[in-house]
C-alpha positions as protocol buffer text, in pm:
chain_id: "A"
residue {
  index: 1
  type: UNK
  ca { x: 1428 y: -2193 z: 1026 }
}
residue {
  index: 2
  type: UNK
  ca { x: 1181 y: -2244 z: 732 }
}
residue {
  index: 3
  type: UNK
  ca { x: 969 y: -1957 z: 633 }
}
residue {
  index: 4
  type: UNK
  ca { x: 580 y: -2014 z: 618 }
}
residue {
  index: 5
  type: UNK
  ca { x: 428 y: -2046 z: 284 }
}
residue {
  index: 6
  type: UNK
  ca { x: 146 y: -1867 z: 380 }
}
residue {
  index: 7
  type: UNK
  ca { x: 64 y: -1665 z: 99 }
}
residue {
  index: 8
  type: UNK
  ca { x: -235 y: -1400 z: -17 }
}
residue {
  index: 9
  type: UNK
  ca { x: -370 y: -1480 z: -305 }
}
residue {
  index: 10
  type: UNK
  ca { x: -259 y: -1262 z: -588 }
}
residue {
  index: 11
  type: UNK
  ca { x: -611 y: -1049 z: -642 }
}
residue {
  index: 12
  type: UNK
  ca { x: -662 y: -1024 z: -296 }
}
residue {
  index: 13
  type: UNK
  ca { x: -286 y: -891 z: -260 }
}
residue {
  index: 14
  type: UNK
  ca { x: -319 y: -682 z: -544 }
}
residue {
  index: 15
  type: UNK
  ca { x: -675 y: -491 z: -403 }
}
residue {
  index: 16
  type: UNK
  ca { x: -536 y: -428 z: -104 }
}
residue {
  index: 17
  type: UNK
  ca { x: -397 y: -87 z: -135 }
}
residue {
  index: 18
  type: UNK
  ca { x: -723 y: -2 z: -334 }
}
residue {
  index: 19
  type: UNK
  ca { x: -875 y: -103 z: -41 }
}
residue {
  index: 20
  type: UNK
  ca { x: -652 y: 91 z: 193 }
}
residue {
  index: 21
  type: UNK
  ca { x: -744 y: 414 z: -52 }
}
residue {
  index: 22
  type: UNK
  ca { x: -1072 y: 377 z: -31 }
}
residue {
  index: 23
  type: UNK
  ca { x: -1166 y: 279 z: 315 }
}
residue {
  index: 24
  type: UNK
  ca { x: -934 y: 631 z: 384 }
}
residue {
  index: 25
  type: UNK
  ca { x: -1158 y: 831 z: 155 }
}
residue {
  index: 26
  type: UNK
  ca { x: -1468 y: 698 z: 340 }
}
residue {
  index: 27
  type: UNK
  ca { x: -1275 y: 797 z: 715 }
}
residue {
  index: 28
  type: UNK
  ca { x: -1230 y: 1149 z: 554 }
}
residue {
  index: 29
  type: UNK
  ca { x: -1593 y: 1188 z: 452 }
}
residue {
  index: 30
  type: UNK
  ca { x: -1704 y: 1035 z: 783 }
}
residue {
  index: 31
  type: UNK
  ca { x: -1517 y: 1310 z: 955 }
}
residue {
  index: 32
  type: UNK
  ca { x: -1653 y: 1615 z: 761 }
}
residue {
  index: 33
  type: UNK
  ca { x: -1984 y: 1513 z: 829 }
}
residue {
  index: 34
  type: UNK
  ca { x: -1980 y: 1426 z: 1190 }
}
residue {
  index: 35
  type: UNK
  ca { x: -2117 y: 1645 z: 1405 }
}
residue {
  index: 36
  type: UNK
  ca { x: -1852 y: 1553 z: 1725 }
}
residue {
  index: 37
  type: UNK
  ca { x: -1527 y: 1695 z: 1718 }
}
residue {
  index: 38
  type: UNK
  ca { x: -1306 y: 1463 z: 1907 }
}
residue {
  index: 39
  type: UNK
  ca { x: -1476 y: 1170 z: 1716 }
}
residue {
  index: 40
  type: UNK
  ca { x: -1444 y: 1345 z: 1388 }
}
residue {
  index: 41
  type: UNK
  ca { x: -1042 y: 1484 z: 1444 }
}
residue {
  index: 42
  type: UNK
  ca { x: -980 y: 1061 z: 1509 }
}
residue {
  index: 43
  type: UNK
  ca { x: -1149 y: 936 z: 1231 }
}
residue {
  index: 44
  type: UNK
  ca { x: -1008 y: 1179 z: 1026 }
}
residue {
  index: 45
  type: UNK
  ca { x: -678 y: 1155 z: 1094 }
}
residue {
  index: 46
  type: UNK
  ca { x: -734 y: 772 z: 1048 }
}
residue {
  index: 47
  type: UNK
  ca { x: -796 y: 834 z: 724 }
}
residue {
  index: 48
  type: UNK
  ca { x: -556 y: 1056 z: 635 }
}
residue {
  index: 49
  type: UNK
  ca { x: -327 y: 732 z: 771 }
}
residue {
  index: 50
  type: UNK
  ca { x: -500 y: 535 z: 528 }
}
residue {
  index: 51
  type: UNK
  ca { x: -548 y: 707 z: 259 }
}
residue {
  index: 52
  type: UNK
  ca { x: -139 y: 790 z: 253 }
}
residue {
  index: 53
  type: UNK
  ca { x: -55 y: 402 z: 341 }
}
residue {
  index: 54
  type: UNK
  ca { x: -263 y: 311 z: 31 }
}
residue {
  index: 55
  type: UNK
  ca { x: -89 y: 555 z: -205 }
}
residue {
  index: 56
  type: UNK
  ca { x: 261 y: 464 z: -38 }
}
residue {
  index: 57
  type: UNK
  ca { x: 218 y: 115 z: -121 }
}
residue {
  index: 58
  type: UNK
  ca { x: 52 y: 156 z: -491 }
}
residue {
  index: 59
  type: UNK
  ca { x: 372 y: 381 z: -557 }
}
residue {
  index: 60
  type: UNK
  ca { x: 673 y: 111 z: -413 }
}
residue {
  index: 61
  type: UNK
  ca { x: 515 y: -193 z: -593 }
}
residue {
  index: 62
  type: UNK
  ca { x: 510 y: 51 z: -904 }
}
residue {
  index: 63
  type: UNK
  ca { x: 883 y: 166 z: -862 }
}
residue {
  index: 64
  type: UNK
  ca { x: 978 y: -237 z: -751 }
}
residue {
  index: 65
  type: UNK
  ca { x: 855 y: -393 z: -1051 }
}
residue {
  index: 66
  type: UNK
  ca { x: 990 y: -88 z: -1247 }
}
residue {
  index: 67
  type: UNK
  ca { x: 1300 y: -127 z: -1143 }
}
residue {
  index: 68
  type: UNK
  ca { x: 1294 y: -547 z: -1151 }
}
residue {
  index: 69
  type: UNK
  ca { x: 1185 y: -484 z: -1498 }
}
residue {
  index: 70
  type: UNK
  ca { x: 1514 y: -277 z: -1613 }
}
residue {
  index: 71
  type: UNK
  ca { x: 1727 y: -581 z: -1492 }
}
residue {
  index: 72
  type: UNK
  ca { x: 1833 y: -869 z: -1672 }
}
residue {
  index: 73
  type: UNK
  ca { x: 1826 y: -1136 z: -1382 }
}
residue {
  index: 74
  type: UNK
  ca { x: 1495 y: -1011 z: -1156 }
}
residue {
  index: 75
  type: UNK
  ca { x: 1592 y: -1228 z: -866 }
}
residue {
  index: 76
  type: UNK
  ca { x: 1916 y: -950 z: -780 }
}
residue {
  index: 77
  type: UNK
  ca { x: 1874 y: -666 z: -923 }
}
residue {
  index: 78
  type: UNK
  ca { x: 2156 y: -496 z: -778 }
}
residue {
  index: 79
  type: UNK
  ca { x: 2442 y: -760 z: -846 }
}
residue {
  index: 80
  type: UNK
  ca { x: 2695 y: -615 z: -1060 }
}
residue {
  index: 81
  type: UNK
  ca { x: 2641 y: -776 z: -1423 }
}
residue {
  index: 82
  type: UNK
  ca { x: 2986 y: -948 z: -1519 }
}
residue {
  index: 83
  type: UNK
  ca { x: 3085 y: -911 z: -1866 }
}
């Protein structure tokens, strides 16, 4: 089966756990300053989903390329090297 080459581009791709951050951040405020507690416990927590997701993600590209960067072939970076 050949995979779709539908791709994000790379600024858009790279902004989106910014984006996941910040649109968190703004579900957190949004919930302290609601007045409605059922409406203001489910935004919040929708946040709190976001803002996590967005610092998940920031933190496993980091440790991906990291790691891809200690390698010598980045394609397979866990093959054993053969000497």
């Amino acid at each position: 089966m050949k995979r779709s080459q539908k791709r994000l581009s790379r600024p858009l791709y790279e902004s989106l756990p910014w984006a996941y951050t910040a649109c968190g951040l703004a579900a957190l405020t949004g919930s302290y300053l609601l007045p409605s507690r059922l409406v203001s416990l489910f935004l919040g927590l929708l946040g709190l989903v976001g803002l996590l997701g967005g610092i998940v993600v920031l933190l496993r590209r980091r440790d991906f390329r990291e790691l891809r960067a200690n390698y010598a072939d980045p394609a397979q970076p866990f093959e054993d090297k053969k000497e």
